[in-house]
C-alpha positions, 0 to 999 in steps of 0.5 A, a space after each residue: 494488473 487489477 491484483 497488483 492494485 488490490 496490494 495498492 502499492 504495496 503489503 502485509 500477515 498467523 495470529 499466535 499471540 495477543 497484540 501486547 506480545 508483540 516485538 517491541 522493538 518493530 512495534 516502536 518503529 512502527 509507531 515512529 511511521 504512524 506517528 510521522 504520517 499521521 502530522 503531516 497534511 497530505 503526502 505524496 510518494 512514487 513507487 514501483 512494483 516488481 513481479 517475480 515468479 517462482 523462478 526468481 525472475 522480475 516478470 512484469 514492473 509497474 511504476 506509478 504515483 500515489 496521493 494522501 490526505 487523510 483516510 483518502 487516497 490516489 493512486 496512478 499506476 500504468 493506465 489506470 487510477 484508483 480514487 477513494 475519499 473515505 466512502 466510494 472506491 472508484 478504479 478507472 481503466 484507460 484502455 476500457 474507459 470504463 471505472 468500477 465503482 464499489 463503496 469503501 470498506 477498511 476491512 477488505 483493504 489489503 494495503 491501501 496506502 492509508 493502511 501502509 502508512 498507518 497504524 493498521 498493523 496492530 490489528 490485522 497483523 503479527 510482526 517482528 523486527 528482523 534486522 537491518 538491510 541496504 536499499 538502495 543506499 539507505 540502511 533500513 530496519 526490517 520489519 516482518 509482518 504475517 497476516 492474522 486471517 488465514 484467509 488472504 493470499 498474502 502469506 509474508 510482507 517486509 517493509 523496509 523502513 529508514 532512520 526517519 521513519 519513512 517506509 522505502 520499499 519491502 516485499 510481498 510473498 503471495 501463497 501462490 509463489 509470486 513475490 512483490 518487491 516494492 520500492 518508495 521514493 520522491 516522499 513528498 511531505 504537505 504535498 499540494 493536493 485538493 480534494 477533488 483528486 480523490 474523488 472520480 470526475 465524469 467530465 473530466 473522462 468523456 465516453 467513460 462506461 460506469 460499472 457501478 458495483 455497489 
């Protein structure tokens, strides 16, 4: 579960050729979803995670919920919380009670949903458009994206992306064989939130065990 989470809802790619070659085309639909996200106040979205294996079978599913406001975000998903307000990373785990705390660090973020949702494509990543496709009843543009680093476990992600803008869902492959299909719903732009969701309240979790990481 901890390395569903480390995707954090959800993608993303071997560096062949410098960002001005990228495809035109993905890069402008790209830019459409930074510039969207980046209007808005905060945002508040649903979104499941299906776990296939090598078989082609959905192995395990996880539904949850996920907060932004600026570069801070949180994520509710099965029993536990990620909480992060730009500097300290908390990961709670219900069945423990126990949270980990880590400071933030934007460059060991597989896919946050700060990075999801914004311009982080340019430098981590190689993409191009491939098409459209039906999700759901929607027609989205596709977009592939392979990681710059060699080093990750991601191998390919795809987002899909609909006509306003909006990432709905995509797929990750991992280089061990397993495949992530994800899915975005109930978008919620401005949606109210405070900044103390993202942030890790102790009274609010009585007993809680801290593992601090820093």
């Amino acid at each position: 579960m901890k390395k569903i989470l480390s995707l954090s809802i959800v993608a993303v790619m071997a560096l062949v050729q410098p960002v001005m070659a990228q495809d035109a085309k993905a890069k402008s639909i790209l830019e459409a979803v930074s510039k969207k996200v980046n209007s808005l106040k905060s945002l508040k979205a649903n979104f499941a995670l299906h776990l296939t294996g090598n078989g082609g079978k959905v192995k395990e599913t996880k539904k949850g919920t996920f907060y932004m406001k600026g570069p801070k975000y949180r994520v509710e998903i099965a029993g536990q919380e990620i909480m992060c307000d730009n500097k300290t990373v908390w990961t709670y785990m219900k069945a423990t009670n126990e949270v980990q705390v880590s400071n933030y660090n934007a460059n060991e973020q597989t896919l946050s949903p700060t990075k999801l949702f914004t311009n982080f494509y340019d430098k981590e990543y190689t993409y191009k458009y491939i098409g459209t496709r039906k999700v759901g009843s929607k027609t989205c543009d596709i977009i592939e994206m392979t990681p710059n680093n060699k080093g990750k476990q991601l191998s390919k992600v795809e987002l899909a992306i609909d006509n306003t803008s909006t990432i709905v869902g995509g797929n990750v492959w991992e280089k061990n064989g397993n495949m992530y299909k994800y899915e975005v719903s109930g978008f919620t732009p401005n949606a109210t939130v405070n900044d103390g969701m993202f942030a890790f309240d102790k009274k609010k979790y009585p007993g809680v065990e801290v593992v601090d990481l820093r």
